[in-house]
C-alpha positions, 0 to 999 in steps of 0.5 A: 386130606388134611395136613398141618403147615409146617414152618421153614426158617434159616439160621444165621451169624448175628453180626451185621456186616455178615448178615448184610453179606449173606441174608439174600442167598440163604433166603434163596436157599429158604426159599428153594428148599421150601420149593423142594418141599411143596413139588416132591410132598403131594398127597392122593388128592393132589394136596400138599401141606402149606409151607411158611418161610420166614421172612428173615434170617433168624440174626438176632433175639428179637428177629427170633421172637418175630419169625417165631410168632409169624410161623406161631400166627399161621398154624405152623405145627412143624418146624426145619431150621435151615443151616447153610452159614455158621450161627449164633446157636443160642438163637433157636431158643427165642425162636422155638420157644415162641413157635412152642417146644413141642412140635417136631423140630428137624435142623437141615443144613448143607454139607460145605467147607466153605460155607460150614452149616453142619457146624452151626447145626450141631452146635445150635441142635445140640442146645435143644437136645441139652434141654431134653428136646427130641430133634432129628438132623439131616445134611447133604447137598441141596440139590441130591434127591436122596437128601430130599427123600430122607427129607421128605420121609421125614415130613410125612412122619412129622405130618402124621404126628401133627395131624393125629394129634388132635383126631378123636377115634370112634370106638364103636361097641369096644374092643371084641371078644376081649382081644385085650391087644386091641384096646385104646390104651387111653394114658400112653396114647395120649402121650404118645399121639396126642388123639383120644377115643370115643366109645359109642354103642352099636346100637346107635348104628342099628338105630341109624340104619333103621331111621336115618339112613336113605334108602335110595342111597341103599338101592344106589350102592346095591345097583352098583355092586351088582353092575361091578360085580356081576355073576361075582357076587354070589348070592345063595338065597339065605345068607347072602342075599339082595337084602343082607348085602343092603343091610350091609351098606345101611352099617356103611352109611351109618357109620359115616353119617355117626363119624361126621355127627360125632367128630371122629377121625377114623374108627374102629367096629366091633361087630363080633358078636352082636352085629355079627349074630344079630344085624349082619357082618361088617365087612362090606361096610370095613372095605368101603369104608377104607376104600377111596371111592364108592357108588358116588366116586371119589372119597378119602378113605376113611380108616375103620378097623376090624374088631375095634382094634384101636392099635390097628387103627392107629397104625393104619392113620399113620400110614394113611397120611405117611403114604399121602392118603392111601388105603390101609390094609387090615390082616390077621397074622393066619398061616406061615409057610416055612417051605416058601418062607411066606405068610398067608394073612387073612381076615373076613374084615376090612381088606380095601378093595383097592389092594386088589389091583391097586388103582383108584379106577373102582372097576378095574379092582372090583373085577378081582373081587367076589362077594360069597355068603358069610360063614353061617357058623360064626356069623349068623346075621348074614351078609357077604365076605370079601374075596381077593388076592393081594397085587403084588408088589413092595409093602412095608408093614407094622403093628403098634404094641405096649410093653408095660404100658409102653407104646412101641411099634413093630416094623417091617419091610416086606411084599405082597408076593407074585404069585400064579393063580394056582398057587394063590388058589392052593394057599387060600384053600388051607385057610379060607378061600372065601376071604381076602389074602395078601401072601406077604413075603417079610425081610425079617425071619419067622422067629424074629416075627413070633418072637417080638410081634405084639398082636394078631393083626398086622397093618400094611401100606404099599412102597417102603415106609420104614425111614418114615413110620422110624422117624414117626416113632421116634418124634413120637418117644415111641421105641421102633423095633425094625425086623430083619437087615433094616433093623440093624442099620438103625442108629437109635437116638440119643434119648433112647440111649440115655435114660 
């Protein structure tokens, strides 16, 4: 997965006989929360981003200006200022303006009375913010694995940000049926994320899977299903057949074949109503696509969003890389239960496969999942819809909207529920039982959700994301509005308070 190398430097006096006294422990603790970085942030793959300790305590303007260009020269795209002595706080200004102003800037200090780092923390922050630069602070003990987490949360947030910066996002056919919410909002974005899109016709996968697609590789994803899948993939002879399924996994490999020709970064597909009506549904193609494996084994998962929804989209890259390269859930906001205060989300679309059991062992999700012929009634072209239940367990979720041609982000913590086969069965019949469900369960009230939610299509991730996709939003300037008891516990930062 990819990452950006995030740079690590320790703030110190300027005075020589003190630096002489304390430059060999404070690039001990350089080094150790460097350390403490690379073993706690690991990604799917097995990953971590590349960390660069400068090789002085920042002691002077012109040592500022070296480190500076040192982390500059090796990529760095974040940057924590470690406190663990008093400093001259004017010093940051060499540093930051040579490794340049505009990336995320965390200032990490201890929390000592001998040794008093905080005091340099908010004397040397607080410059920045002076300046209008949006900076976060964290103190606490080195060695207290909540600080790490908070710490960690933090970097997840600032390498999602980083890495999104320069990602193009694949359009292809523009937003659907004229869902107005799913469109790229190019001028905010750009602002806010730094990514742009790139809007490409369907017809350009209709021509890929009609002359550029291998069909060996066609018959390989066929074989493979049917082996998986068994009496569970439901054929009926007219819509969902051996060769409606195979136009399924041509749009699959199509569209991955267009992404690397193209450059784009995760993407969206229209579908509705032209390959819909026309070519054949999308959704075995969505699932794969947001998958991290198929008949080849291993993949990363590549985020593709059901009705191009660009905010969806977006969304989901964030939680892939804030979760470490995790599949990402696409929902419809379906159906609310106020007698079990839960929610039935459903979609035809792009629900990954490994929600199913969450487990990167394809068989063991596969065998929850049934293939059942589309709905003749929307979807003409044929192919199959996608059926599972959700596992359980903790999710936090999310939904990026605008307010006046602003970007915000709704978040929430919640769950996928546990629930008895029965239930689950009872539930999916009053929407559609041919079709994912994850039966979520939200810290936040139905009121509070109707009333602040900006779009039919809600996001999720596994485990509690909230800290992380906060810190996100707010590097970002992107205002985070955080449901239920979280959402009273939040400090907003002093740039949202003073306009």
């Amino acid at each position: 997965m990819r990452t950006t190398p995030i740079g690590l430097v320790m703030m110190n006096d300027e005075r020589p006989p003190v630096v002489q006294a304390n430059e060999a422990q404070n690039m001990a603790v350089a080094h150790q929360w460097a350390d403490i970085i690379r073993k706690g942030i690991k990604n799917v793959d097995g990953s971590s981003p590349e960390v660069v300790v400068g090789s002085r305590t920042i002691s002077s303007t012109r040592i500022a200006q070296e480190v500076g260009e040192e982390l500059r020269r090796a990529g760095c795209r974040v940057l924590v200022m470690c406190y663990n002595v008093w400093n001259f706080p004017f010093l940051v200004w060499p540093l930051v303006n040579t490794v340049g102003r505009d990336i995320p800037i965390l200032s990490l200090s201890n929390n000592n009375g001998l040794f008093p780092g905080n005091v340099g923390l908010l004397a040397s922050d607080g410059a920045l913010r002076q300046a209008g630069v949006r900076t976060h602070r964290i103190v606490g003990d080195i060695d207290d694995p909540q600080v790490h987490q908070q710490v960690f949360d933090w970097i997840r947030a600032a390498e999602a940000l980083t890495t999104i910066r320069n990602e193009v996002f694949g359009m292809y056919g523009g937003h659907s049926m004229g869902m107005e919410t799913g469109f790229f909002h190019l001028v905010p974005t750009l602002k806010a994320f730094g990514c742009t899109a790139r809007q490409v016709d369907q017809l350009l996968l209709v021509h890929y899977m009609q002359n550029e697609v291998d069909e060996a590789e066609v018959e390989k994803g066929l074989k493979w299903f049917e082996e998986m899948l068994g009496d569970r993939l439901k054929y009926d002879g007219e819509i969902l057949t051996p060769e409606t399924l195979k136009t399924q996994l041509r749009l699959y490999l199509a569209v991955n074949m267009v992404n690397k020709e193209k450059g784009f970064d995760f993407c969206g597909i229209k579908a509705q109503r032209e390959l819909t009506e026309l070519v054949c549904l999308a959704d075995v193609a969505e699932m794969l696509l947001n998958d991290p494996y198929d008949w080849n084994g291993t993949k990363e998962p590549v985020v593709c969003a059901t009705e191009a929804d660009a905010y969806a989209a977006l969304t989901m890259q964030l939680f892939k890389y804030i979760s470490g390269g995790l599949p990402s859930l696409f929902m419809d906001v379906r159906l609310y239960m106020p007698d079990r205060d839960m929610w039935d989300w459903c979609n035809s679309g792009n629900h990954a496969s490994w929600y199913a059991n969450r487990s990167f062992d394809p068989a063991k999700n596969l065998e929850k999942v049934t293939f059942h012929p589309a709905l003749a009634f929307y979807f003409k072209a044929g192919g199959a819809t996608v059926e599972f239940n959700a596992a359980p367990g903790e999710m936090t979720f999310a939904r990026l909207g605008i307010w006046d041609d602003k970007p915000f982000m709704a978040i929430m913590k919640g769950e996928s529920a546990d629930l008895s086969d029965e239930e689950r069965k009872a539930i999916n019949a009053m929407t559609d039982p041919t079709w994912p469900h994850v039966h979520a369960k939200l810290s936040g009230s139905f009121n509070e959700f109707l009333t602040l939610f900006p779009s039919n299509h809600v996001l999720g991730t596994v485990g509690d994301k909230v800290r992380a996709l906060t810190y996100a939003c707010e590097i970002a300037g992107v205002t985070p509005i955080i449901f239920g008891p979280e959402g009273n516990e939040r400090i907003a930062p002093i740039w949202e308070r003073v306009r």
